[in-house]
N, C-alpha and C positions, 0 to 999 in steps of 0.2 A: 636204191634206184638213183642214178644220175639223171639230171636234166638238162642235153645237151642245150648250148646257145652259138648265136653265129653262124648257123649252118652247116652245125654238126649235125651228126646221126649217131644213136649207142647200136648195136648190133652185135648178135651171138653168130659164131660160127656153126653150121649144120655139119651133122656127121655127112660125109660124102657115100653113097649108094652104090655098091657095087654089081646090083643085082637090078635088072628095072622091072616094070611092073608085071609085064610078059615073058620072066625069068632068063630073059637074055643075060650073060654074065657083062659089065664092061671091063674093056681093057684100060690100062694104067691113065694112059694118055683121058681116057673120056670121062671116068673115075675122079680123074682129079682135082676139077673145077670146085673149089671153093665158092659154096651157099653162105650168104647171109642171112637172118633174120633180124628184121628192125625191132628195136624194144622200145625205142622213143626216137622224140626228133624235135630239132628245135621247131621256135612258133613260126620262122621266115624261113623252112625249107616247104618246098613245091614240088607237087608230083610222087611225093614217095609219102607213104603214110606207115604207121606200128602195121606188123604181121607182114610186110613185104618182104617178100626175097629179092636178094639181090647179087650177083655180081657184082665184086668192086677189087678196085685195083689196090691192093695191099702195102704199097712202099711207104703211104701218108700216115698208116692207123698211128693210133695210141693205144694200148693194153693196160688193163685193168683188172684186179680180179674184185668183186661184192658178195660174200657170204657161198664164197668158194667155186664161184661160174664167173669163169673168163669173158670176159666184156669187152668190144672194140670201139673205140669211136674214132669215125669217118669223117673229111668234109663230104657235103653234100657233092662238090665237085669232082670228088676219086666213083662216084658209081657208076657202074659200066652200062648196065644193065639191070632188067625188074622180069625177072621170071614169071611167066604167066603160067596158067593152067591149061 
């Protein structure tokens, strides 16, 4: 496990859903939005906590792989969005 600092975030990729919950199919375009999931987060980020999804804007990551799962980490400033329920 890393532990981001500085206002990083580590974060996995979700698989993207093709199918939503009322078996509607989606098309490419809606399908394709990129889910995060927080794994950690530095001690001075705000407003996002572990287990959050998120939207984030991809140009800034960093990649990493740990015991063979691709790992990103984010500035706190690249997230777009926090998916709600």
């Amino acid at each position: 496990m890393i532990k981001p600092i500085k206002g990083k975030i580590s974060v996995i990729k979700l698989e993207n859903s093709k199918t939503t919950a009322s078996g509607l199919i989606l098309t490419s375009g809606v399908a394709d939005v990129d889910r995060a999931k927080v794994i950690s987060i530095a001690d001075d980020v705000e407003d996002i906590k572990v287990g959050d999804e998120l939207l984030i804007d991809w140009v800034h990551t960093s990649k990493t792989s740990i015991d063979g799962q691709d790992l990103y980490i984010i500035n706190e400033k690249d997230v777009v969005g926090i998916f709600e329920d």
